[in-house]
N, C-alpha and C positions, 0 to 999 in steps of 0.2 A: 480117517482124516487125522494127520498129526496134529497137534497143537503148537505153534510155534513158540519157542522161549525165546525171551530176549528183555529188553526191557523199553520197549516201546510207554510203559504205560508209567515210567519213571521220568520224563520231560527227556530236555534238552541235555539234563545235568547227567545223563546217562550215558552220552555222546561225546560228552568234553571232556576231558581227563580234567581234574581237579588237583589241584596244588594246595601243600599247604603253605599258608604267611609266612614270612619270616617273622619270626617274636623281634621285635626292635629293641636294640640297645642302646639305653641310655647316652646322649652326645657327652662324649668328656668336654669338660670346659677349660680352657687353657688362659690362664690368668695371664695378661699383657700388663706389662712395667709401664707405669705411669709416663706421659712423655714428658719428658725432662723440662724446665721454662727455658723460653729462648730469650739469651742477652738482650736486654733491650739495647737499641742501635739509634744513636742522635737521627732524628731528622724524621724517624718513626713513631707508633704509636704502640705504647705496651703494659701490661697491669705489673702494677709495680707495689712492692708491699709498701705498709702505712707508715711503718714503724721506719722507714727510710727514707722518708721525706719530710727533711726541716725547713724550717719558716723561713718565707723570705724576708732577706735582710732590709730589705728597701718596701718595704708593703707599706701602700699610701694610703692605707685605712686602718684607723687607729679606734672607728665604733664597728661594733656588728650585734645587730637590733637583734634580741634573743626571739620575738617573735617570728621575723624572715628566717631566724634559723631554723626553728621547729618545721614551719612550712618547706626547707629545702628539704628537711629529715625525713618529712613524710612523704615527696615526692621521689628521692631516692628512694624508699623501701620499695613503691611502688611500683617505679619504671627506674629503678636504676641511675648509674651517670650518664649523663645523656653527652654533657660536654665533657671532654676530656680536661684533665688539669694541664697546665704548660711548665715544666721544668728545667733545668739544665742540670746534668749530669756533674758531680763534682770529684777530683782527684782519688779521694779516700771513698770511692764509691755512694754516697749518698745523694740524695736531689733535692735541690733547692727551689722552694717554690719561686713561678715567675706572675703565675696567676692560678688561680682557685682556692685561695684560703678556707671560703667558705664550703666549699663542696668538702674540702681536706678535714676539716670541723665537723662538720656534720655526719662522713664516714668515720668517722671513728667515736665520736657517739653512738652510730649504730649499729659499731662491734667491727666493723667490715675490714678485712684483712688486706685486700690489694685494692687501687683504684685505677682508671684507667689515666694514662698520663702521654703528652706529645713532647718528646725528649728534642731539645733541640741543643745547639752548640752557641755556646757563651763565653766569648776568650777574656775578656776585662769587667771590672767590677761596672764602669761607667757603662759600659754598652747592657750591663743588667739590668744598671738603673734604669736609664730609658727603656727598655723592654716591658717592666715591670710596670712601670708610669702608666706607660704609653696602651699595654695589655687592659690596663685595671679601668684607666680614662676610655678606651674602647668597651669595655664589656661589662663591667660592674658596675651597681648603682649605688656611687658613690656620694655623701652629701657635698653642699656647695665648698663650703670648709675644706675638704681633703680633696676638692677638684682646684681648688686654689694653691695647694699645699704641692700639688701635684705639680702644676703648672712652673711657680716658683722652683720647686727642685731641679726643674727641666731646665729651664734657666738658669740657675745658680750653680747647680752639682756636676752638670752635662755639659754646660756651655750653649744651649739650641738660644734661636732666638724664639721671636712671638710670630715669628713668618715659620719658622721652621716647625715648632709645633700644632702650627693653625694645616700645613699642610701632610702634619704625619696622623692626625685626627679628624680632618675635612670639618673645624671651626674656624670661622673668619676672627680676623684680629679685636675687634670689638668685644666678641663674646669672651676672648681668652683675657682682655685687658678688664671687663666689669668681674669679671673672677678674680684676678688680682688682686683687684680695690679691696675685696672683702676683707683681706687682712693685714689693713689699714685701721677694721675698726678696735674696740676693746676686748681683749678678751671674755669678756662677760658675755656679752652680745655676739661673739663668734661661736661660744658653746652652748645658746640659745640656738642657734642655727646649727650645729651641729647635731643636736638634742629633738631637732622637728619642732624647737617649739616657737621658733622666727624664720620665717622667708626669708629666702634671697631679695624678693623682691622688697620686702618692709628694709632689711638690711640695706639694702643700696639707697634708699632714700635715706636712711641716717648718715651716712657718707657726706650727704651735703652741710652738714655739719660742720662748724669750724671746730670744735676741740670736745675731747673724749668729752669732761664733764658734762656737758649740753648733750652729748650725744647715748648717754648711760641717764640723764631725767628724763629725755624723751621716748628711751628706748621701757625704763618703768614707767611710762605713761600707757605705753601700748601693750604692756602686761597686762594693767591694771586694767583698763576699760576693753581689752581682746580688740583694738583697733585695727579692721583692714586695711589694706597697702592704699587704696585713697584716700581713706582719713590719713593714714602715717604722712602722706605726699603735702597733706594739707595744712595738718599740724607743723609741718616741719616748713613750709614755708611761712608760716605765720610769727613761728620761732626766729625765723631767720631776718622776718622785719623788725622784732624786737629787739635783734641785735642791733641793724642797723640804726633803729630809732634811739636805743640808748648810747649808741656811740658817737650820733651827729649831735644829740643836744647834749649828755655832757660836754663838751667843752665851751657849749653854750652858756651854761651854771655861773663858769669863772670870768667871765667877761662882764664888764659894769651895763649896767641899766643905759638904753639907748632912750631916745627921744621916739615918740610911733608917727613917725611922719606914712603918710602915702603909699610909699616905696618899701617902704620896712614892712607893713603890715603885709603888702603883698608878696613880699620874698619871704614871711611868716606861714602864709595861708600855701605858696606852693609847695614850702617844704611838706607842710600836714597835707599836701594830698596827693607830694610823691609816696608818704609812708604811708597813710591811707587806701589811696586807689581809689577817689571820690572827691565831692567838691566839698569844698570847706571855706567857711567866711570869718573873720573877727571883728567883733564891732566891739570899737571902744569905749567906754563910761566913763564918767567924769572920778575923778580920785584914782586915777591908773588902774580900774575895773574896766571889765568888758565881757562880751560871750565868744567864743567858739561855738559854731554853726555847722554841725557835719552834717550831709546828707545822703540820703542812701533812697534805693529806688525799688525794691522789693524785699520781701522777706528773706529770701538769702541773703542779698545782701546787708540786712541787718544783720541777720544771724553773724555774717562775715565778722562784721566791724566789729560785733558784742567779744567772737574770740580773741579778734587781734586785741583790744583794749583789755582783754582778761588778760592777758600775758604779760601786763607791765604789773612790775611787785608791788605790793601794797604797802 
């Protein structure tokens, strides 16, 4: 009996012809030219370098609080520009800012070479103004002061009225007219509020003020004692009877001495309780003496009367 050869006893791998691998070679790597920047194009959005965008000429904010700036700095590192800046493209190729100063401030603090920008088309210097205004009053938090400053330019530089601005910002006439007022008052008191360190609302109570003077002692009153806008509202009406009080009786001073009949006494006693706001009596004494009789009916309203009679000078 033969033995058979073959190679049964070598598997499968004895059946299949076996190949060898191909040794792989290395992929060449073929270096591609960087793609060129595309012109940015009005009316589009495109990163535009830093060093090519100067300040706008009309920019209605003249603070920028070093703190909000840090905090924009550290949100851009973070995530970036979120909002684009708004520009318009100018003849000699450069961009003029129409909003974003603060973002344009803080990328370049942060080194950053291009920013993201929405290039639009700006034929007159007037239609940038209002762009700019109208940009900054819509979307930056700007103080009361340079919303006033704003308003007024709009008016004055542009020609718009208070109707016309109320509906290119969706504020009623009211709100755009108590913005106005504010800079009516003194300067002192405007960069107080511009500063954070007086309300709009404290400010518009001194407004009822008839002249700067009175309105710069009341406004150091509310330095002094850190008065909230109801006290300011209170103080400043109480101020405002001391005007009237001293202005009804002096020229009462220069008139000669009457006779106190009946009649007199009682057109005496209603004047003290129109400026008062309470009932008041005079009784007369022999030798042209007498008392004044003020009455009041709770402890506020002492309290009341105690401030109005502090306000006449000593």
């Amino acid at each position: 009996m033969s033995t058979m050869k073959g190679g049964l006893g070598k598997g499968l791998s004895a059946l299949i012809p076996q190949t060898q691998p191909e040794q792989q070679q290395p992929v060449q790597q073929i270096e591609q030219p960087p793609p060129k920047p595309e012109t940015p194009v009005e009316g589009t959005i495109a990163h535009i370098e830093l060093e090519k965008v100067h300040p706008n000429p009309y920019q209605p904010r003249a603070d920028f609080n070093p703190e909000a700036l840090d905090e924009l700095k550290q949100s851009i590192a973070q995530k970036g520009i979120i909002q684009p800046i708004t520009v318009r493209k100018t003849p000699d190729g450069v961009y003029e800012l129409i909003s974003g100063e603060r973002r344009v401030r803080a990328s370049q603090e942060l080194g950053l070479q291009t920013v993201p920008a929405y290039i639009i088309e700006v034929k007159t210097n007037e239609e940038m103004l209002e762009l700019a205004l109208v940009e900054n009053l819509q979307r930056e938090h700007l103080n009361p002061i340079e919303i006033a400053i704003s308003y007024q330019r709009l008016i004055s530089d542009v020609g718009l009225s208070v109707e016309d601005i109320g509906s290119k910002i969706g504020k009623d006439r009211t709100t755009i007219a108590n913005f106005l007022r504010l800079l009516k008052l003194p300067e002192k008191i405007q960069r107080a509020v511009r500063d954070g360190k007086l309300s709009a609302g404290h400010a518009r109570a001194l407004l009822s003020l008839p002249d700067e003077p009175t309105q710069i002692k009341v406004y150091d009153r509310i330095m002094k004692d850190e008065l909230n806008v109801r006290q300011v509202e209170k103080l400043v009406k109480i101020t405002l009877k001391k005007i009237d009080m001293r202005d009804t009786i002096s020229p009462m001073v220069n008139i000669p001495p009457i006779p106190l009949t009946d009649s007199s006494l009682r057109g005496f006693e209603e004047h003290f309780q129109r400026i008062l706001a309470t009932k008041v009596r005079i009784h007369p004494l022999q030798n042209g003496k007498g008392e004044i009789a003020i009455e009041f009916y709770t402890n506020d309203d002492l309290e009341r009367l105690m401030e109005l009679l502090n306000t006449i000078p000593h």
